[in-house]
N, C-alpha and C positions, 0 to 999 in steps of 0.2 A: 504493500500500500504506500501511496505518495504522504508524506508529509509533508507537502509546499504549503508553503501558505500566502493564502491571497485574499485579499479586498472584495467586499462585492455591497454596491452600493443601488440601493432600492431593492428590497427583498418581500416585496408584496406579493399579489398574485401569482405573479411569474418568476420576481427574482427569489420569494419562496422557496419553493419545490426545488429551483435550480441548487438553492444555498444546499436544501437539504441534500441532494445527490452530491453534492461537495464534500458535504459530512462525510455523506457511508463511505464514501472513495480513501478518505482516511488524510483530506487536510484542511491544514489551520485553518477555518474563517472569520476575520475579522468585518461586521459590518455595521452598517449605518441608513438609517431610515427615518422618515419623520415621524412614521407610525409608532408609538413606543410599546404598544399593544403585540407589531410583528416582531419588534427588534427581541421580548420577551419572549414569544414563544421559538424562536431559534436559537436565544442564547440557552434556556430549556433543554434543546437539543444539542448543542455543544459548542454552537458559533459564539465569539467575542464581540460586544457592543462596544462601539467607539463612538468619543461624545460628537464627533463631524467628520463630515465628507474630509477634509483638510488630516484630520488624524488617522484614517482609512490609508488615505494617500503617499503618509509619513512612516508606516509600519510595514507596506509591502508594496513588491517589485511591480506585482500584476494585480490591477486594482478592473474588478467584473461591473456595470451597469446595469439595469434594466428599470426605465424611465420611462415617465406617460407620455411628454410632449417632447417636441423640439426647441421649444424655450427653457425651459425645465433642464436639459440637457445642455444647451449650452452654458446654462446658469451655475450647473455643479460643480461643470469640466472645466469654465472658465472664468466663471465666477469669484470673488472675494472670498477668499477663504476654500476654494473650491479646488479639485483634483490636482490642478495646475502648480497650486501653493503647495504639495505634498512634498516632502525632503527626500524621498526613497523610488518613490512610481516610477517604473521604465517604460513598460507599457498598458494601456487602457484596453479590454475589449467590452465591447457594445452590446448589446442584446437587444438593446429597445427598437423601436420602428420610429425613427426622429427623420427620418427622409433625406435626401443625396446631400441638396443644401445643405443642413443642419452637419448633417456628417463631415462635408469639406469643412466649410467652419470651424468646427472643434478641432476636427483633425491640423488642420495649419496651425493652429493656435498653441496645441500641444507640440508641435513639431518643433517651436520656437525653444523649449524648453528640454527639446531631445528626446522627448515623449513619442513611442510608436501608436499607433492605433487601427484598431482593428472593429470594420463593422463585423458584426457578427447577429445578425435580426433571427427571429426564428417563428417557424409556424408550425402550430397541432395544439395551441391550448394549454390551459390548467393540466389537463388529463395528460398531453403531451408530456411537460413539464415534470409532473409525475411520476410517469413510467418512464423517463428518459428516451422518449420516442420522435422527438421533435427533427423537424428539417433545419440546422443550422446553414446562414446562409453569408458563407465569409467572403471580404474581400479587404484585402492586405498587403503589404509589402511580400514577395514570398518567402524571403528571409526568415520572416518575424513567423511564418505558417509553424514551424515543427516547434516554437514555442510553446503554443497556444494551444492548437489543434489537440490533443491529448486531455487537456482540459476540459475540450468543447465536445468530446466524443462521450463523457456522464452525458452529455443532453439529448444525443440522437446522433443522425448520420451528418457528418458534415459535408457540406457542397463549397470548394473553392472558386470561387465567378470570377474574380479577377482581381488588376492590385491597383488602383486606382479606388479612394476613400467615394463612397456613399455609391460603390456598386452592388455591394451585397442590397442597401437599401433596396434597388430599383429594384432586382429580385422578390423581395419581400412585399413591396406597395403592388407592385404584380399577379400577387399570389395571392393579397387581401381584397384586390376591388373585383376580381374575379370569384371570390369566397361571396361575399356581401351581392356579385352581378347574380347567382345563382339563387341564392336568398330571397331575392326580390322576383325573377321571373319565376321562381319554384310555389312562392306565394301564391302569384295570380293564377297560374295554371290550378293549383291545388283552390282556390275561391270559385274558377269557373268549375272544377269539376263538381263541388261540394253545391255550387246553383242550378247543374244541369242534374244532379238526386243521383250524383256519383257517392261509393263509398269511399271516403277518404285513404283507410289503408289500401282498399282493392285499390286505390288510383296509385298508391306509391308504390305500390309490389310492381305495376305493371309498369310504370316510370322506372323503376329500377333490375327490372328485366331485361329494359330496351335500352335506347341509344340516350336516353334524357338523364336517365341515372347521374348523380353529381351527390357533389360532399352534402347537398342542405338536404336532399330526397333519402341520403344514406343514412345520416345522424342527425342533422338537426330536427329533423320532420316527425319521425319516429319519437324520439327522444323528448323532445322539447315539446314540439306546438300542436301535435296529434294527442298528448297528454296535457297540456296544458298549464305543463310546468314555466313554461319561458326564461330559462336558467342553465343556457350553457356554457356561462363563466366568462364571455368577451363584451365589456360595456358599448353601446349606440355611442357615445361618447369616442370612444378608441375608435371604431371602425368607422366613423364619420371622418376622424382625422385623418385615418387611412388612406381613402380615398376622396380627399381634398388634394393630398398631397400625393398623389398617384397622377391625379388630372392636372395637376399643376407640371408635374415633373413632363408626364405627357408632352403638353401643352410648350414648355418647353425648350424641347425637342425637335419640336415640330411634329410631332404624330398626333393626327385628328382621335381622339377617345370621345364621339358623342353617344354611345352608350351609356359610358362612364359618366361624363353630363350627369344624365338620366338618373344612374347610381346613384350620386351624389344627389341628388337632388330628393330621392324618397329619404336618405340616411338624415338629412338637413330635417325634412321633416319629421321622421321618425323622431329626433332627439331633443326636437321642438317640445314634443306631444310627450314623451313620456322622460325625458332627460337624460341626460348623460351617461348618468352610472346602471340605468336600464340593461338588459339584457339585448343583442342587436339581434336578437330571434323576435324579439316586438315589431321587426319588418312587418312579419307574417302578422300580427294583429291589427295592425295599419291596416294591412290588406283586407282583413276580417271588413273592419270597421267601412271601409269604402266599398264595398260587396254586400255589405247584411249579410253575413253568412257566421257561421266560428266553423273554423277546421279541425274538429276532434274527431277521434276516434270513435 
C-alpha cells in the first residue's frame, strides 16, 4: 500500500467518496472544506483537517480538487490565501468540471509559481465515485502523466486526451450536455407515450431494446422518475452550469451547438422552477408538468 500523502480540497459529494478511496488505498489525506459537517465525517474515517486551503497546500506535494464552479476554482487556486500561497504544492490535479477557460487561467497562474496542473474532470456520479468506476478525463503535460495517473486509477479508468490545460475539460462538458440532451428528449418521448395510454415501463423496455436506448432510459428513468424518487445525486444547478459552458466553449470554437441552445434552455428553466441544489432528473417533471401527464410506473 502507498503511503503518499496528498491534499485534497472540496471533499463533498464527489470529493467525498474520492477522499475515501484515498483512504483504503493506504494514504495520508490531509483536507479542507467549508463544510465542517464533511470535513468530520472523513477525518472519522482517517483523513487530517486543515484549518485552509493555504495549509493543504503547505503540507503536501500533490494537492487533489473537486469544486462547484469556475469562480470558486479560480478563487482557491489563486486566490489570497489560496493553493498558490502553499510553501510545498508541486502539482494540482483537478476533478471539478470548471471548463477550458477556467482551467487555462488557473493553470498559467500556477505555472508562475512552478506549479504543474493537471485537468483531470470525471463522469459516473456519486455511485461512480463510490465504487471507483468513474471515467477520468486527463489532460497534462505528459511528463507530469506517470505522476498522477496511479492516483487517479482509485477513481476509475483513466482517458489521456491531451496536454494542453482545459482539454480534458472539453471532454467532460461533452459528455455532460449530451447526459442532460438525453434527459430532456427521453422526457418528452416518455410524456407522449404516457398521453397516447402507453405503459411507461413497457415504453422503456422497448426504448431500451432498440436503437433509442441511452444513459436516462437505462438508469435514470427506471430508477429515478418511473418511481418517483427524483434523486440521482447530480444538482439542476451543476448541470445547468455544464452546459452553459459546453455552448459557450462551443460557440467559441466556432461549432454551431443549436440543440445544445435548446439544452440549455429547458436546464435554465428547470433550475428557475425548482432550484439549484434540485435533483437535474426534475427535467422529467418539467416535462410532466407541461404535458398533464406524471411518468410512473
Amino acid at each position: 500500500m502507498s503511503k503518499e500523502h496528498l491534499g485534497f480540497i472540496g471533499v463533498g459529494r464527489m470529493g467525498g467518496p474520492m477522499t475515501e478511496r484515498l483512504l483504503a488505498a493506504g494514504h495520508r489525506i490531509t483536507i479542507f472544506d467549508t463544510s465542517r459537517e464533511t470535513v468530520e465525517a472523513l477525518t472519522a474515517k482517517g483523513a487530517v483537517a486543515a484549518p485552509s486551503v493555504e495549509a493543504v497546500a503547505s503540507e503536501v506535494e500533490i494537492v487533489l480538487s473537486s469544486l462547484p464552479t469556475p469562480d470558486i476554482l479560480q478563487k482557491v487556486m489563486l486566490g489570497e490565501g489560496g493553493v498558490i500561497a502553499g510553501s510545498k504544492v508541486r502539482t494540482v490535479v483537478d476533478l471539478s468540471t470548471s471548463g477550458p477557460r477556467a482551467a487555462g487561467i488557473v493553470a498559467r497562474g500556477l505555472a508562475e509559481k512552478g506549479i504543474g496542473w493537471v485537468d483531470a474532470p470525471v463522469s459516473g456520479g456519486v455511485a461512480g465515485a463510490k465504487a471507483g468506476t468513474l471515467a477520468v478525463m486527463v489532460s497534462c503535460k505528459r511528463e507530469i502523466l506517470p505522476t498522477v495517473e496511479g492516483i487517479l486509477t482509485n477513481f476509475g479508468k483513466v482517458f489521456f486526451v491531451g496536454e494542453q490545460p482545459g482539454q480534458g475539460q472539453v471532454a467532460k462538458l461533452g459528455n455532460n450536455i449530451l447526459a442532460a440532451g438525453v434527459m430532456v428528449m427521453s422526457s418528452e418521448v416518455m410524456a407522449m407515450g404516457m398521453k397516447a395510454g402507453l405503459d411507461p415501463q413497457t415504453l422503456i423496455d422497448i426504448i431500451n431494446a432498440g436503437t433509442g436506448r441511452n444513459s436516462a432510459t437505462q438508469d435514470k428513468f427506471p430508477k429515478q422518475v418511473l418511481t418517483g424518487k427524483f434523486a440521482h445525486g447530480f444538482a439542476v444547478g451543476l448541470s445547468y452550469k455544464d452546459v452553459r459552458l459546453c455552448v459557450d466553449e462551443a460557440e467559441a470554437l466556432g461549432v454551431p451547438m443549436v440543440s445544445g441552445a435548446v439544452i440549455r434552455e429547458v436546464l435554465a428553466i428547470t433550475n428557475a422552477k425548482y432550484g439549484p441544489d434540485s435533483d437535474f432528473t426534475n427535467i422529467a417533471r418539467l416535462i410532466e408538468e407541461w404535458s398533464g401527464v406524471e411518468i410512473r410506473a
